[in-house]
PDB file of the backbone (N, CA, C, O) and the ligand in Angstrom, with CONECT records:
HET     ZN  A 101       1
ATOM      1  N   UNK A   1       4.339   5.878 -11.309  1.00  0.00           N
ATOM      2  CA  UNK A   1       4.903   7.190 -11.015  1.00  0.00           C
ATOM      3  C   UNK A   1       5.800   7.098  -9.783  1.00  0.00           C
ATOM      4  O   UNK A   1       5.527   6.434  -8.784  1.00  0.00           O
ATOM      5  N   UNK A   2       6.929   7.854  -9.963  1.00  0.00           N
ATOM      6  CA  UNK A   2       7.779   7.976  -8.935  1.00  0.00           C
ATOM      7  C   UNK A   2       7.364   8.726  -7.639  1.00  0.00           C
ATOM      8  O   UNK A   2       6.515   9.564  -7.944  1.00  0.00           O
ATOM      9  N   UNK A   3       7.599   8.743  -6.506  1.00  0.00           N
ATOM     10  CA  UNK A   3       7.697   9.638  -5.334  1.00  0.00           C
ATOM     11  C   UNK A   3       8.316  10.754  -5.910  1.00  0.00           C
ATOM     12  O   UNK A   3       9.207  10.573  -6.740  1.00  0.00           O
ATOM     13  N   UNK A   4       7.872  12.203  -5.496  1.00  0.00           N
ATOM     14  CA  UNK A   4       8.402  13.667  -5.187  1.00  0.00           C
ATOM     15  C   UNK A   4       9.636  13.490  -4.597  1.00  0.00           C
ATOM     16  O   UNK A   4      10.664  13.762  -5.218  1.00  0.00           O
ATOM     17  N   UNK A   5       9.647  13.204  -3.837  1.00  0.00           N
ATOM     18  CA  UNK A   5      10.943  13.279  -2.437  1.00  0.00           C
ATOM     19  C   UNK A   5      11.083  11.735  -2.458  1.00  0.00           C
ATOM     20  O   UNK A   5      10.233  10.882  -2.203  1.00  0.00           O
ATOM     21  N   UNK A   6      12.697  11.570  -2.920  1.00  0.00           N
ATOM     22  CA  UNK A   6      12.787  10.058  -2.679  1.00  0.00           C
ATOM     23  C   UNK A   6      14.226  10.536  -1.676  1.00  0.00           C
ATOM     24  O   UNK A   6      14.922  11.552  -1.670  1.00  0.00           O
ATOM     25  N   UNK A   7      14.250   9.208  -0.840  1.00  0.00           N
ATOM     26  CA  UNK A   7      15.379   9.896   0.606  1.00  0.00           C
ATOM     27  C   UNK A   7      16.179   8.765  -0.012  1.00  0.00           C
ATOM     28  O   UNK A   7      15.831   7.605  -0.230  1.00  0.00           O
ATOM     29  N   UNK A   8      17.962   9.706  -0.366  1.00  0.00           N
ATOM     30  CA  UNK A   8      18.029   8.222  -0.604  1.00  0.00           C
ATOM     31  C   UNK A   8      19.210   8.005   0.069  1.00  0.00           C
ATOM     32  O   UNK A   8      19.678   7.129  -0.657  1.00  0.00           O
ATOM     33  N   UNK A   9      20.104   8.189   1.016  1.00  0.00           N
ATOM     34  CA  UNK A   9      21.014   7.943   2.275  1.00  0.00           C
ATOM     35  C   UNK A   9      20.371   8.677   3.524  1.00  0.00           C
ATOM     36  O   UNK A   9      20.180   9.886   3.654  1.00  0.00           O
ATOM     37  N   UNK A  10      20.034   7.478   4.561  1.00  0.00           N
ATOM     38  CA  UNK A  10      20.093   8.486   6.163  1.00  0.00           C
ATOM     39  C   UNK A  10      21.305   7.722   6.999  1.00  0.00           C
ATOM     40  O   UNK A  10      21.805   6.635   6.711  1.00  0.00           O
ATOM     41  N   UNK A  11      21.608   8.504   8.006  1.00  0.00           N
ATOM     42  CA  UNK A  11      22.597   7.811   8.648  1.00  0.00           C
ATOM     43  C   UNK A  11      22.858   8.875  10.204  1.00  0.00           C
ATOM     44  O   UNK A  11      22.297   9.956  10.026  1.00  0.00           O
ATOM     45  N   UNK A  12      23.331   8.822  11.158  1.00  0.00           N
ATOM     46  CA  UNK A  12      23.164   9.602  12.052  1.00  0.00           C
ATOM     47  C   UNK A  12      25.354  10.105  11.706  1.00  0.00           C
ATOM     48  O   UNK A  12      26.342   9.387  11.549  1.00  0.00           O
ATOM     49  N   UNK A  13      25.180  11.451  11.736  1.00  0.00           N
ATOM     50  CA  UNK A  13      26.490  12.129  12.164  1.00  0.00           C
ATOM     51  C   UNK A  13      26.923  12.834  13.087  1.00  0.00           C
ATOM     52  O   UNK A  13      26.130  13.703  13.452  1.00  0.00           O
ATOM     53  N   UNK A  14      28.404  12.779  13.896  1.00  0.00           N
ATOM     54  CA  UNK A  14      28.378  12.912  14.875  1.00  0.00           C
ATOM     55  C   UNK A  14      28.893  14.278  14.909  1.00  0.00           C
ATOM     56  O   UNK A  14      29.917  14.541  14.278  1.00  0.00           O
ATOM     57  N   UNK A  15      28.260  15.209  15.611  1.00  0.00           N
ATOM     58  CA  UNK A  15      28.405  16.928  15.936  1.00  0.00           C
ATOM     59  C   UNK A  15      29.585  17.424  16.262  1.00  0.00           C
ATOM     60  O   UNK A  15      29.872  18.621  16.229  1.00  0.00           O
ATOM     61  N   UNK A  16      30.508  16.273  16.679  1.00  0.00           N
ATOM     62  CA  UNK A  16      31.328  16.842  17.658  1.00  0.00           C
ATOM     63  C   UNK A  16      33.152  16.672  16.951  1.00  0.00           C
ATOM     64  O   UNK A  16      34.081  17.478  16.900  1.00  0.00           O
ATOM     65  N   UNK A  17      33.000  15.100  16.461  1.00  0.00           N
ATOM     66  CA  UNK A  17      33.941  14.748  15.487  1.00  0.00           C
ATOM     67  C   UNK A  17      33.866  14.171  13.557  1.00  0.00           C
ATOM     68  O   UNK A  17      34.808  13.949  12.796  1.00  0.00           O
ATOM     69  N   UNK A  18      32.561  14.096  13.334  1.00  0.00           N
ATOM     70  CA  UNK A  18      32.566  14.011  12.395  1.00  0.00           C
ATOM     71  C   UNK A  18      32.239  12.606  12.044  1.00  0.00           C
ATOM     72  O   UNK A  18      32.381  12.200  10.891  1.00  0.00           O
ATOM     73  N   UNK A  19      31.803  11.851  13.011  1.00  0.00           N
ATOM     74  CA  UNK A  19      31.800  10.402  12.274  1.00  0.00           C
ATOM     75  C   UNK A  19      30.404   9.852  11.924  1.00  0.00           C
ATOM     76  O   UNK A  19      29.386   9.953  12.608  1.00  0.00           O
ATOM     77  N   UNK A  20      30.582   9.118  10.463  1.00  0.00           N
ATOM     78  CA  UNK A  20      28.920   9.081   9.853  1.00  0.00           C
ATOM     79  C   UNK A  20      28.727   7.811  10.310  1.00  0.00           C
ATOM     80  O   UNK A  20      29.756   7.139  10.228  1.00  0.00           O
ATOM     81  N   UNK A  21      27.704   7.186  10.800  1.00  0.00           N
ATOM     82  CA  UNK A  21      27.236   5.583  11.246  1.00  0.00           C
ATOM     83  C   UNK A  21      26.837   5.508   9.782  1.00  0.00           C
ATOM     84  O   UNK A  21      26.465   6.408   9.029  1.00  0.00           O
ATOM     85  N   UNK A  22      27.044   3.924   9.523  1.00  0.00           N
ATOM     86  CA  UNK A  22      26.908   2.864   8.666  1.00  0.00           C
ATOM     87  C   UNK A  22      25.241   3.670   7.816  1.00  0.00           C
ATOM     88  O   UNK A  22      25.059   4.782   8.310  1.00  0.00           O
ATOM     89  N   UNK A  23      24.306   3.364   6.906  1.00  0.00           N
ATOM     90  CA  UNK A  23      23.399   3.927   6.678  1.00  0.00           C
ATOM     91  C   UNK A  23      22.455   3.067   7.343  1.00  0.00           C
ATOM     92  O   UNK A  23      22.451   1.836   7.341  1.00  0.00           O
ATOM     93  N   UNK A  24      21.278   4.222   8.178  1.00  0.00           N
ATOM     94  CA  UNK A  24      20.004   3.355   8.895  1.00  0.00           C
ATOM     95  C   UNK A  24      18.875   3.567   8.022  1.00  0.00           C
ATOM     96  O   UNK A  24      19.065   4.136   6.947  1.00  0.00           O
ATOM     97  N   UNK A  25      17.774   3.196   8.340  1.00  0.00           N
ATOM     98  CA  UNK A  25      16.392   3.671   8.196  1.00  0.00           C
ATOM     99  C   UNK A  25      16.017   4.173   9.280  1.00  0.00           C
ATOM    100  O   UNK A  25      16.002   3.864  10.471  1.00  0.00           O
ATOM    101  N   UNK A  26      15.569   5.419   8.319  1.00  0.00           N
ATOM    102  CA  UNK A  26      15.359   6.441   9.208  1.00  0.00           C
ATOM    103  C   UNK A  26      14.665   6.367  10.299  1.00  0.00           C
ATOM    104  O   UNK A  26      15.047   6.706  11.419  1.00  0.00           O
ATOM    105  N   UNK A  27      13.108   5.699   9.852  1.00  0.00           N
ATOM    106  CA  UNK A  27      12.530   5.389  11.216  1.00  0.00           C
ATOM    107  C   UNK A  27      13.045   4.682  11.978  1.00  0.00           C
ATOM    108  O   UNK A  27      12.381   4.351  12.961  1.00  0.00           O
ATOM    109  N   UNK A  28      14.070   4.303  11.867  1.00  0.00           N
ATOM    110  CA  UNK A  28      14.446   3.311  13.071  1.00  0.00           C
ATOM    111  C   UNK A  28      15.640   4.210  13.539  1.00  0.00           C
ATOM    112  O   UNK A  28      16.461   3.405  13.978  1.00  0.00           O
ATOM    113  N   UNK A  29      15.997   5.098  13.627  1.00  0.00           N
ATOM    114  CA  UNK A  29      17.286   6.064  13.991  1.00  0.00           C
ATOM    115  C   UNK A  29      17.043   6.446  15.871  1.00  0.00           C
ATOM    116  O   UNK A  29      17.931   6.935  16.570  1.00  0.00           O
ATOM    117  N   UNK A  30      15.805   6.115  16.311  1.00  0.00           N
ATOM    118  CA  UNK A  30      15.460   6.240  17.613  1.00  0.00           C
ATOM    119  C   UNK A  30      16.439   5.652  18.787  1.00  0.00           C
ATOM    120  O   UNK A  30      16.730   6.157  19.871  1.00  0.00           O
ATOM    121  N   UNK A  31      16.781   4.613  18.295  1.00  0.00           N
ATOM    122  CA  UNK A  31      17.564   4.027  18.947  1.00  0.00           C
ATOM    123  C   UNK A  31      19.652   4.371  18.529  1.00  0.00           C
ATOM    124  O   UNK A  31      20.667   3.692  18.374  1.00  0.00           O
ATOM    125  N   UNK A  32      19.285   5.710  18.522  1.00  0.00           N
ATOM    126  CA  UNK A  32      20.518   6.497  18.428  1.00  0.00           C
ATOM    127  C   UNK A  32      20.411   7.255  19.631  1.00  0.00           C
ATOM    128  O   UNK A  32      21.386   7.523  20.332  1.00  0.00           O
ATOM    129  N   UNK A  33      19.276   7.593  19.875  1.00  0.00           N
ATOM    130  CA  UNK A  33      19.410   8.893  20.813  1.00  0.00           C
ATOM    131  C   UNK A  33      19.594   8.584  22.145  1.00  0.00           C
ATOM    132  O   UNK A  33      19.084   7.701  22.835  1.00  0.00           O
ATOM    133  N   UNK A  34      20.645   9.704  22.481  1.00  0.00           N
ATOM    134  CA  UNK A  34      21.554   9.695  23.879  1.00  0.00           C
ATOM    135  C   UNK A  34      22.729   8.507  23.723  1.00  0.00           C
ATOM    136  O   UNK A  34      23.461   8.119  24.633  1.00  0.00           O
ATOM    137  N   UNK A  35      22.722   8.099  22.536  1.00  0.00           N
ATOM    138  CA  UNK A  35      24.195   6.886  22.568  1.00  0.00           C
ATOM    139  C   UNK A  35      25.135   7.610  22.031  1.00  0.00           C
ATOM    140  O   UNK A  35      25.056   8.438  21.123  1.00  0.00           O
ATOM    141  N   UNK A  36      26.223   7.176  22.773  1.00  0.00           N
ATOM    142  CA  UNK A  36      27.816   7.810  22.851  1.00  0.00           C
ATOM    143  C   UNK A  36      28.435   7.775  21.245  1.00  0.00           C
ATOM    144  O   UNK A  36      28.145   6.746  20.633  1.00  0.00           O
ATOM    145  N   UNK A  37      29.095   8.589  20.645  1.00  0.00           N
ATOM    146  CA  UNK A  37      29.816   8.354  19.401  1.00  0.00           C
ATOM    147  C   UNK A  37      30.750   7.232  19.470  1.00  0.00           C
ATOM    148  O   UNK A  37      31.478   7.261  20.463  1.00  0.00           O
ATOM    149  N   UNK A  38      30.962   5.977  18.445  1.00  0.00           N
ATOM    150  CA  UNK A  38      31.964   5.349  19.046  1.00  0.00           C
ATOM    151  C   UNK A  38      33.562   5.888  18.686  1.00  0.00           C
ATOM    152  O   UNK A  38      34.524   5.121  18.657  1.00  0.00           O
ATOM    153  N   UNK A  39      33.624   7.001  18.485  1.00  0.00           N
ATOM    154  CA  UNK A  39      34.847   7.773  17.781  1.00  0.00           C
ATOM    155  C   UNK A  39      35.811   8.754  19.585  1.00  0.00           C
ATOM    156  O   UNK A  39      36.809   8.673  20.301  1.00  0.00           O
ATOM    157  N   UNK A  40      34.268   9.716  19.353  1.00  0.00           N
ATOM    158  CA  UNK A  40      34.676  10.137  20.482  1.00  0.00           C
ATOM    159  C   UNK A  40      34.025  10.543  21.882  1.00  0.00           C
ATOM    160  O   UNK A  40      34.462  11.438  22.606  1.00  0.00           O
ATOM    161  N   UNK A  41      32.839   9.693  22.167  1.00  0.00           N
ATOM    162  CA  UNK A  41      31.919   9.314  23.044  1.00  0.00           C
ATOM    163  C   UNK A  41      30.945  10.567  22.948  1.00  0.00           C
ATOM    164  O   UNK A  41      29.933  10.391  23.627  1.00  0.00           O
ATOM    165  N   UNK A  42      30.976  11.447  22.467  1.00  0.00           N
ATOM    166  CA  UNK A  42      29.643  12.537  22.177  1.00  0.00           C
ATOM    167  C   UNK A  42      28.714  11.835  22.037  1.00  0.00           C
ATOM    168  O   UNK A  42      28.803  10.724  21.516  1.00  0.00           O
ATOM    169  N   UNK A  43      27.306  12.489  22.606  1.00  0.00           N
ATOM    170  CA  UNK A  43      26.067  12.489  22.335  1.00  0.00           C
ATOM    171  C   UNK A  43      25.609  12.485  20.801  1.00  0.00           C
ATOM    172  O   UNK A  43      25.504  13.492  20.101  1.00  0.00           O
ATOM    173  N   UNK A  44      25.303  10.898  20.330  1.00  0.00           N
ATOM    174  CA  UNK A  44      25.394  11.029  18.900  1.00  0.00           C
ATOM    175  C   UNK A  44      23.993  11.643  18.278  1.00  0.00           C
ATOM    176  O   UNK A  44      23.912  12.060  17.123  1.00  0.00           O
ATOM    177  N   UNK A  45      22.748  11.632  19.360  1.00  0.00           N
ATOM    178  CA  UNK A  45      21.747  12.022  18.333  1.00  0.00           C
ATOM    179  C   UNK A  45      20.859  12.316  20.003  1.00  0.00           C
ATOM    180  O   UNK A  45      20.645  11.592  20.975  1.00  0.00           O
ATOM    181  N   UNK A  46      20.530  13.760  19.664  1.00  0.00           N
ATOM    182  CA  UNK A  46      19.486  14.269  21.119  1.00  0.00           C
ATOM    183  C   UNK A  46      18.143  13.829  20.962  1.00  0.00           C
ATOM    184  O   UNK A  46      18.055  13.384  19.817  1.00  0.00           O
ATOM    185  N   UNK A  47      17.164  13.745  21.494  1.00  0.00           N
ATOM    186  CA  UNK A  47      15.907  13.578  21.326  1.00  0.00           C
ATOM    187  C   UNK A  47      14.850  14.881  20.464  1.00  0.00           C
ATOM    188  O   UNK A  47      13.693  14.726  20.073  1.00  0.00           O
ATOM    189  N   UNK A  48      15.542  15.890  20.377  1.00  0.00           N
ATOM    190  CA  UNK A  48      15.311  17.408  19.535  1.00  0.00           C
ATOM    191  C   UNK A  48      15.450  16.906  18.363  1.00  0.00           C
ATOM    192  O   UNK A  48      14.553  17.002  17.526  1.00  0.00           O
ATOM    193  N   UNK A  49      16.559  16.316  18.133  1.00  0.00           N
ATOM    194  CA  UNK A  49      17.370  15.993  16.615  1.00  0.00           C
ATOM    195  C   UNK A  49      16.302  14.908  16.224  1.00  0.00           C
ATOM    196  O   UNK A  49      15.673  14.830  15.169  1.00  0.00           O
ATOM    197  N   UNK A  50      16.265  14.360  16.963  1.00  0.00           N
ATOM    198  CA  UNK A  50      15.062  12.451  16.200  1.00  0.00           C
ATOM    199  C   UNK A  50      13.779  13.122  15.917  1.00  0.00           C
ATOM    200  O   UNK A  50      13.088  12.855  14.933  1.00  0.00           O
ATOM    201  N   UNK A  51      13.444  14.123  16.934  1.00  0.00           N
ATOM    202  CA  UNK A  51      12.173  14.510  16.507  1.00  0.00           C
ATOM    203  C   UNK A  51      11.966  15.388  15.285  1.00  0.00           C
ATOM    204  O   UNK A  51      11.146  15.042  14.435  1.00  0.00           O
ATOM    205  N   UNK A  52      12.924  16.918  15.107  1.00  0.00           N
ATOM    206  CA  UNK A  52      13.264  16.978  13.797  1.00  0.00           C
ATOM    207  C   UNK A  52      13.157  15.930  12.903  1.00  0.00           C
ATOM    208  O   UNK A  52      12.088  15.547  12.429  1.00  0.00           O
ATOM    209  N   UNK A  53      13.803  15.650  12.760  1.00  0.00           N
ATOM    210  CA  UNK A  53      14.102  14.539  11.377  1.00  0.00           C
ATOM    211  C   UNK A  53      12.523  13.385  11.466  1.00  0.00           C
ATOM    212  O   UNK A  53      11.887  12.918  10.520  1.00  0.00           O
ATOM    213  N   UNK A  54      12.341  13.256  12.606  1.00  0.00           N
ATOM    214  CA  UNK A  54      10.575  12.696  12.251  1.00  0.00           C
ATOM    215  C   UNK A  54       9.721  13.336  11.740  1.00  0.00           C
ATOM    216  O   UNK A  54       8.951  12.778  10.957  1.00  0.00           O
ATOM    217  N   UNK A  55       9.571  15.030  12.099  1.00  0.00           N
ATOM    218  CA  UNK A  55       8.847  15.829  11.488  1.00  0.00           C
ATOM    219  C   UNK A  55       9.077  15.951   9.905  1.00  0.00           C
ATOM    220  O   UNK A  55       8.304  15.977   8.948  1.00  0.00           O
ATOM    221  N   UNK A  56      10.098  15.997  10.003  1.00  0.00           N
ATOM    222  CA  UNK A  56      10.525  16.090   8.173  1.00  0.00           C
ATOM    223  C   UNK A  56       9.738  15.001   7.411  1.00  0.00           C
ATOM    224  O   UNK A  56       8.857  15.091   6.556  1.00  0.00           O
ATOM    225  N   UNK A  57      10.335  13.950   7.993  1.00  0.00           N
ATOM    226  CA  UNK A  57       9.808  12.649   7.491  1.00  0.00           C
ATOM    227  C   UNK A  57       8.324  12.458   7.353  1.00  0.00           C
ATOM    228  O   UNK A  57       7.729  12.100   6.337  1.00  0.00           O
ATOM    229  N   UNK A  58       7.952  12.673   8.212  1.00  0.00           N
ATOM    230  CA  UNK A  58       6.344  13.024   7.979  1.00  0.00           C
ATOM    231  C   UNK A  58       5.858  14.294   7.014  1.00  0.00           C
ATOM    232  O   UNK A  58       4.834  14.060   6.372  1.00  0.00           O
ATOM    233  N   UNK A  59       6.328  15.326   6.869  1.00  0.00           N
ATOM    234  CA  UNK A  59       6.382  16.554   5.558  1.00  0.00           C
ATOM    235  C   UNK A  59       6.280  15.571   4.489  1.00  0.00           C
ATOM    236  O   UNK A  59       5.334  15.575   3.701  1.00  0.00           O
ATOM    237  N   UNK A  60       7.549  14.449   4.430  1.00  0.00           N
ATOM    238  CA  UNK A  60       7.681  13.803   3.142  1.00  0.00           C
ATOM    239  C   UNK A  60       7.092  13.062   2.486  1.00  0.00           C
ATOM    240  O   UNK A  60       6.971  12.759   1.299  1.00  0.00           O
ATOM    241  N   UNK A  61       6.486  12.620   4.042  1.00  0.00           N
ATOM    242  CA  UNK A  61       5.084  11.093   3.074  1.00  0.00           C
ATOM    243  C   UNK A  61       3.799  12.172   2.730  1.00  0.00           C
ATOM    244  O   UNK A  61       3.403  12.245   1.567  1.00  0.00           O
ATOM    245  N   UNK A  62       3.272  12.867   3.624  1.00  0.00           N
ATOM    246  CA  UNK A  62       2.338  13.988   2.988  1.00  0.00           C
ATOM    247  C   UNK A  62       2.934  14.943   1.253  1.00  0.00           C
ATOM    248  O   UNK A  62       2.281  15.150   0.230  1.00  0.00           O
ATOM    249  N   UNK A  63       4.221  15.270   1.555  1.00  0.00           N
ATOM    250  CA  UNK A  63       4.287  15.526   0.092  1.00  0.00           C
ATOM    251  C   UNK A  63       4.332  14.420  -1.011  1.00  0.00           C
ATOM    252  O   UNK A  63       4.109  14.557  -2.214  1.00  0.00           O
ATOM    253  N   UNK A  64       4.544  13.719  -0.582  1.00  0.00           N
ATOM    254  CA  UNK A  64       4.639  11.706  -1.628  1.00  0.00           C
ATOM    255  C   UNK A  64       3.210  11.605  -2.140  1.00  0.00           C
ATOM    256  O   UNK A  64       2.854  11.393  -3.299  1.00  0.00           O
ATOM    257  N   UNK A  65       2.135  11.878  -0.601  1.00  0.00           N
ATOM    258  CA  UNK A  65       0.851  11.534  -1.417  1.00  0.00           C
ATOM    259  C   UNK A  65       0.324  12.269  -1.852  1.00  0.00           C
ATOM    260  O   UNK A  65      -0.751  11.912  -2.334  1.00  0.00           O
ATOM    261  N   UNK A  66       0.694  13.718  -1.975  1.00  0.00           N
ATOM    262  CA  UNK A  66       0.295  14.602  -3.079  1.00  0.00           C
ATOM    263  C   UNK A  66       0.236  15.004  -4.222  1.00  0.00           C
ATOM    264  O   UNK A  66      -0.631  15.452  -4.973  1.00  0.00           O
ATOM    265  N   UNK A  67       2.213  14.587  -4.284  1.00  0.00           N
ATOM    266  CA  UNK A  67       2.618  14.663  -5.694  1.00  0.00           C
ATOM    267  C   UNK A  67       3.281  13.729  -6.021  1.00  0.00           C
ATOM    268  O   UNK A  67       4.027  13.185  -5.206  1.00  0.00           O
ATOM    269  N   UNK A  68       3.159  13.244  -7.498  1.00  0.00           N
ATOM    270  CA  UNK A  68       3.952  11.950  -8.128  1.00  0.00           C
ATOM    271  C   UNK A  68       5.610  13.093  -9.442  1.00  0.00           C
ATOM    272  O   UNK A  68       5.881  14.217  -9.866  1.00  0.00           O
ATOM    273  N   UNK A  69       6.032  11.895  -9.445  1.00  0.00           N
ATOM    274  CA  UNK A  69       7.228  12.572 -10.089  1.00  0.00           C
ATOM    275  C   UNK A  69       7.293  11.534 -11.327  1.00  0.00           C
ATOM    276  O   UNK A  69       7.234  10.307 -11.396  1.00  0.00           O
ATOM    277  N   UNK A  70       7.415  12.400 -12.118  1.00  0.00           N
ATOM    278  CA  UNK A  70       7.853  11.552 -13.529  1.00  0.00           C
ATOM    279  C   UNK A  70       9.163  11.561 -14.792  1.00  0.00           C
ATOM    280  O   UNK A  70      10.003  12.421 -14.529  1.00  0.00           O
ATOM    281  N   UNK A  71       9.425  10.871 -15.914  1.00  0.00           N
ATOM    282  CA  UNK A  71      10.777  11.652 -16.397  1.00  0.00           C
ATOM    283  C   UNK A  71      10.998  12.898 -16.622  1.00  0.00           C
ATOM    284  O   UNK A  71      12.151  13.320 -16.531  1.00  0.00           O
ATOM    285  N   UNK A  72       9.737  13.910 -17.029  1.00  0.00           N
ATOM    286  CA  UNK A  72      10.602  15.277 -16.809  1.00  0.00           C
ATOM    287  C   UNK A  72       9.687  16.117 -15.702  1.00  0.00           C
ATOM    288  O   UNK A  72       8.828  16.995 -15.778  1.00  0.00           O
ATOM    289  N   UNK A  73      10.218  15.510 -14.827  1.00  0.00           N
ATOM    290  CA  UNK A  73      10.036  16.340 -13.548  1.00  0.00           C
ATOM    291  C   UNK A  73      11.550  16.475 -12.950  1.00  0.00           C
ATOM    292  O   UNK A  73      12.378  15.597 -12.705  1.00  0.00           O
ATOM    293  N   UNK A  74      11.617  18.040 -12.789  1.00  0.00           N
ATOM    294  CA  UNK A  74      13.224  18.267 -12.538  1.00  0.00           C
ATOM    295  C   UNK A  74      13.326  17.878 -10.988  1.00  0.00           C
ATOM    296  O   UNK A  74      12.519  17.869 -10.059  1.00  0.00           O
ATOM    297  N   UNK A  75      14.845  17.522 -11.145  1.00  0.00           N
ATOM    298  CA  UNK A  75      15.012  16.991  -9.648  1.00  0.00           C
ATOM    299  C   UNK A  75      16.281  17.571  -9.440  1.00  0.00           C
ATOM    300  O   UNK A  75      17.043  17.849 -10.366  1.00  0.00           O
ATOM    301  N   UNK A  76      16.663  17.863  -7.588  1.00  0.00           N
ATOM    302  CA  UNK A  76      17.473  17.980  -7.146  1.00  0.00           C
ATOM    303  C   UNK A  76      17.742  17.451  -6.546  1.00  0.00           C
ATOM    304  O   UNK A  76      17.154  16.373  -6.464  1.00  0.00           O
ATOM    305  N   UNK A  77      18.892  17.751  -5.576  1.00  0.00           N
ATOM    306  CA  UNK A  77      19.695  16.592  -4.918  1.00  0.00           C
ATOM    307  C   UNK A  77      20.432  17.714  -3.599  1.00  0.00           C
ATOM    308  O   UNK A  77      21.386  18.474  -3.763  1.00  0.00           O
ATOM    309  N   UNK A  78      19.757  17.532  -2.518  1.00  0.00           N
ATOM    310  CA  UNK A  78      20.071  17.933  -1.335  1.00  0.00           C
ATOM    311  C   UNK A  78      20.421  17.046  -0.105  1.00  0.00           C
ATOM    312  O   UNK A  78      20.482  15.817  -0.116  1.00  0.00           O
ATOM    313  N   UNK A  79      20.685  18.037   1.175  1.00  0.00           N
ATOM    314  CA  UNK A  79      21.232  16.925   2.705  1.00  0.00           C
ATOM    315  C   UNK A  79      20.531  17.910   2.821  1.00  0.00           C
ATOM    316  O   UNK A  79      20.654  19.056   2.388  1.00  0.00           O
ATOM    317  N   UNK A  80      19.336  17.137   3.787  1.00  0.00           N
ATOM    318  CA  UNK A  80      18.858  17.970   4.883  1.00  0.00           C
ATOM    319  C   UNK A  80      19.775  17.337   6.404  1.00  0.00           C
ATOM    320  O   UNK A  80      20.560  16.390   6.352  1.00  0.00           O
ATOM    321  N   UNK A  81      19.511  17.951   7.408  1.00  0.00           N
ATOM    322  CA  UNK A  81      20.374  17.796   8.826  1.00  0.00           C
ATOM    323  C   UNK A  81      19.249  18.490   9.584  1.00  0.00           C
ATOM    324  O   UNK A  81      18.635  19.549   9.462  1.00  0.00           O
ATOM    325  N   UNK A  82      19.235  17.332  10.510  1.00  0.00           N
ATOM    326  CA  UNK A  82      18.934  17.859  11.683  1.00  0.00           C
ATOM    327  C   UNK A  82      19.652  17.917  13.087  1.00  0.00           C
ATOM    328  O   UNK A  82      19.744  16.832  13.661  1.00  0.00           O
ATOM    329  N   UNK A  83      20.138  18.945  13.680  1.00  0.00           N
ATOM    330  CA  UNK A  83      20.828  19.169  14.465  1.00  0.00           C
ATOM    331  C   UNK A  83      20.218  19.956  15.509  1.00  0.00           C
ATOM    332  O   UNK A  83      19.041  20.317  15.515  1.00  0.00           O
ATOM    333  N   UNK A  84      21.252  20.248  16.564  1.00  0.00           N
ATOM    334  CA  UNK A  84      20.735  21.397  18.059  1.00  0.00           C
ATOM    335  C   UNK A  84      20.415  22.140  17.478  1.00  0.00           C
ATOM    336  O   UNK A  84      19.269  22.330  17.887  1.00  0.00           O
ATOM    337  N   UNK A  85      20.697  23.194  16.268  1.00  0.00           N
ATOM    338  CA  UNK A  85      20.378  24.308  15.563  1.00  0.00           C
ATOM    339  C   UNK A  85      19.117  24.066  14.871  1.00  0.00           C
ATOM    340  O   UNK A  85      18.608  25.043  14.323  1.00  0.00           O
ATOM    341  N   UNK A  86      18.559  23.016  14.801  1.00  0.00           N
ATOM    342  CA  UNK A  86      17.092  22.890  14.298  1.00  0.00           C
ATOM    343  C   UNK A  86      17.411  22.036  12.677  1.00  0.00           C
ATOM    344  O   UNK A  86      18.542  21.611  12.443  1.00  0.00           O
ATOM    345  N   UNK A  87      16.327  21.883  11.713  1.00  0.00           N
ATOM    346  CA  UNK A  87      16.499  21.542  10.997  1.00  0.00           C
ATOM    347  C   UNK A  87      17.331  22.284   9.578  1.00  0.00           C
ATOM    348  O   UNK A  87      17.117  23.495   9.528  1.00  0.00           O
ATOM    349  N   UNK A  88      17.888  21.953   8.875  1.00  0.00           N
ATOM    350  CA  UNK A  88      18.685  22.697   7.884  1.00  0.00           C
ATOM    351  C   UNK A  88      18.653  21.932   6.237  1.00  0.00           C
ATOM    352  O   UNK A  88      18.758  20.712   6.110  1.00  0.00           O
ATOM    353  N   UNK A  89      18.541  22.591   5.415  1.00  0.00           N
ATOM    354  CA  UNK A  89      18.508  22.102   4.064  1.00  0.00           C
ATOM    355  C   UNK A  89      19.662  22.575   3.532  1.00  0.00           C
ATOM    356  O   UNK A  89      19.918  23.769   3.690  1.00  0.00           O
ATOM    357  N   UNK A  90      20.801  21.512   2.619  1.00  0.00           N
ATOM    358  CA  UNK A  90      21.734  22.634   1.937  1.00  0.00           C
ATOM    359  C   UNK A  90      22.006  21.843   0.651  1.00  0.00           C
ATOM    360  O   UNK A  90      22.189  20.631   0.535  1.00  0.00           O
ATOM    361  N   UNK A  91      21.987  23.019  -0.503  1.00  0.00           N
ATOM    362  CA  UNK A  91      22.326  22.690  -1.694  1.00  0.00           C
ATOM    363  C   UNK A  91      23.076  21.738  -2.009  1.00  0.00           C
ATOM    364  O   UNK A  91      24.115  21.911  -1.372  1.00  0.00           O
ATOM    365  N   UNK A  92      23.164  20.742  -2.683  1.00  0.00           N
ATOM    366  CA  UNK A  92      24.733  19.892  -3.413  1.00  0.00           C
ATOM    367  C   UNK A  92      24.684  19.750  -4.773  1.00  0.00           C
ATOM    368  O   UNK A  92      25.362  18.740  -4.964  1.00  0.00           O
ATOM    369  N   UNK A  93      24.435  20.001  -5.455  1.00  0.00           N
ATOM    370  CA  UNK A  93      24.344  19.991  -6.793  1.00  0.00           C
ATOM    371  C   UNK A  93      25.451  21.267  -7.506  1.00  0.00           C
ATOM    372  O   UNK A  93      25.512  21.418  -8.727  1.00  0.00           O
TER     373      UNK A  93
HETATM  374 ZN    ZN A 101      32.177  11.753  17.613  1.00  0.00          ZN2+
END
């Protein structure tokens, strides 16, 4: 059985100009925070933002070991973001 929530691009983006870093793993995105954009030296990822996106991440393995996903289990396809504004979910489909 498949995972519920499968993540399947993370990458840190920058608030200020727009630039996406290469794709990370997520848990390892820590070592973003307080480093300069290399575009246009902004603050690429606050310590608010890592922790967001850890909290999520942790939502996700608790929903993983709850629920399994199979071929007809409907799926969508979202970006969550975490930013100064807190965390955000938005449609793409
Ligand atoms: Zn930038």
């Amino acid at each position: 059985m498949a995972k519920a929530i499968k993540i399947e691009e993370s990458n840190i983006k920058c608030d200020h100009c727009g630039y996406k870093s290469p794709r990370i793993i997520p848990r390892q995105a820590k070592r973003y925070i307080n480093k300069p954009c290399p575009v246009c030296g902004h603050n690429l990822l606050t310590r608010r933002e890592y922790l967001g996106a850890i909290g999520f991440l942790f939502i996700v393995d608790i929903v993983n070991l709850l629920f399994k996903a199979d071929e007809n289990t409907y799926c969508k396809k979202v970006v969550v973001t975490s930013d100064k504004s807190g965390l955000s979910i938005k449609d793409v489909d």
